[in-house]
C-alpha positions as CSV (number, residue, x, y, z in Angstrom):
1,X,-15.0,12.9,-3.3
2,X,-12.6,15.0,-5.2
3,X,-11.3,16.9,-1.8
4,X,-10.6,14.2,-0.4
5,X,-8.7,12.4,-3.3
6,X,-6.5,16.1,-3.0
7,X,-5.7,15.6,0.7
8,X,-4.6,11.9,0.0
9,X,-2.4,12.8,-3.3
10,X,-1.1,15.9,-1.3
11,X,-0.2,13.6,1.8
12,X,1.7,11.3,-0.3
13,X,4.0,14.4,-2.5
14,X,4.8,15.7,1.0
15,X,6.1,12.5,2.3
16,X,7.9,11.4,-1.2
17,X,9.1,15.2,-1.7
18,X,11.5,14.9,1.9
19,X,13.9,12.0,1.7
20,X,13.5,12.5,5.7
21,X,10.1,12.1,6.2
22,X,9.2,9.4,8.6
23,X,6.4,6.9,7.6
24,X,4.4,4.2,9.5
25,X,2.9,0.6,8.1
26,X,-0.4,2.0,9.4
27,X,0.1,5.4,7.1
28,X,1.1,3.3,4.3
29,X,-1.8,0.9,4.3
30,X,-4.1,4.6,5.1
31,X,-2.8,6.0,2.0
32,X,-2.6,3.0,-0.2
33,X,-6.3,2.6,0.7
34,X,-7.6,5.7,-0.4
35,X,-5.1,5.7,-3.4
36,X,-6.8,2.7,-4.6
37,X,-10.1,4.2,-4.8
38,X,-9.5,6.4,-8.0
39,X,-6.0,5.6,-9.0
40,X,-4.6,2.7,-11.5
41,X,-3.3,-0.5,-9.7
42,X,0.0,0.7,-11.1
43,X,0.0,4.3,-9.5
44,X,-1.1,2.1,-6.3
45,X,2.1,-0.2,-6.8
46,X,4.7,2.4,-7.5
47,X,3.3,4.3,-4.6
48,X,3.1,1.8,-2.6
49,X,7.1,0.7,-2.8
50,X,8.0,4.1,-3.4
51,X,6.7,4.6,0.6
52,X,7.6,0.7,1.7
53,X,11.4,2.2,1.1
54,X,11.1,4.7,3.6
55,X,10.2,2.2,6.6
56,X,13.1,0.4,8.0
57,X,13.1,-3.1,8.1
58,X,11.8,-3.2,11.5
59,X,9.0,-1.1,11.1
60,X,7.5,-2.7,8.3
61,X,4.2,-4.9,9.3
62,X,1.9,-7.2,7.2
63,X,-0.9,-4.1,7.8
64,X,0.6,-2.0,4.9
65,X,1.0,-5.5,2.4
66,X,-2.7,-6.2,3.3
67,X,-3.9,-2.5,2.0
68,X,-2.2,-3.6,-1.1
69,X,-4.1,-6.8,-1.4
70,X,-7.5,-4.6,-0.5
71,X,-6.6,-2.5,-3.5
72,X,-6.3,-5.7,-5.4
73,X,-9.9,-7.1,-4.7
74,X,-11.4,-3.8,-5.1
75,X,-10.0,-3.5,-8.7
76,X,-10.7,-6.9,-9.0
77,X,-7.2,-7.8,-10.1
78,X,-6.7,-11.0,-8.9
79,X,-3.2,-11.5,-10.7
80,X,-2.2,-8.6,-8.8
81,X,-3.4,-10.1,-5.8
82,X,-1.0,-13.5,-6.3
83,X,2.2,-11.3,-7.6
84,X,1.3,-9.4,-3.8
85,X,1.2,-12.2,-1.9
86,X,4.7,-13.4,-3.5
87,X,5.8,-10.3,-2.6
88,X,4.8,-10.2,0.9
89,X,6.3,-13.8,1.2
90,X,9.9,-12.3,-0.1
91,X,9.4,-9.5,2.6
92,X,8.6,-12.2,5.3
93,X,5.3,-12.0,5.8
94,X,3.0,-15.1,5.4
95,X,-0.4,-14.4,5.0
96,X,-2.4,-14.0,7.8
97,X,-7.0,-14.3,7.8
98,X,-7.0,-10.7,6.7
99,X,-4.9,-11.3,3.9
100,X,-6.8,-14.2,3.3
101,X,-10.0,-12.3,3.4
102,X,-9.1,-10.6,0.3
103,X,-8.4,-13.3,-2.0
């Protein structure tokens, strides 16, 4: 509910509010996940980069791209969806069944 919505938007100022803050792909796709039950596809994208910048290149995995894609289908924006799956193709990721499993 509303608590938890709190705990999520509170997780993500802490991480955004210290340029030092480590991140995983697993803690991405966690938050984008929960952002995308109440928040705009937008708020989801921005958030969702805003974090992806933190991770070095090495660290980043197709987890964290497939949250984004789960956020897609549950808003049901399936142009969203396509631009993401561009996007995770620029990164060099090539969807895998999961991804798959959202479109």
């Amino acid at each position: 509910g509303i608590d938890h919505g709190l705990r999520v938007m509170q997780a993500i100022e802490r991480v955004l509010d210290k340029p030092d803050a480590k991140v995983s792909s697993v803690e991405v796709a966690l938050l984008v996940r929960a952002l995308a039950r109440k928040a705009p596809l937008l708020k989801v994208f921005a958030t969702f980069e805003a974090l992806m910048k933190r991770l070095p290149p090495q660290e980043k995995h197709i987890v964290a791209y497939n949250a984004l894609l789960e956020a897609c289908a549950h808003q049901r924006n399936y142009n969203a969806a396509e631009k993401t799956v561009a996007f995770m193709e620029s990164a060099g990721f090539s969807p895998d069944a999961v991804s798959f499993s959202f479109l």
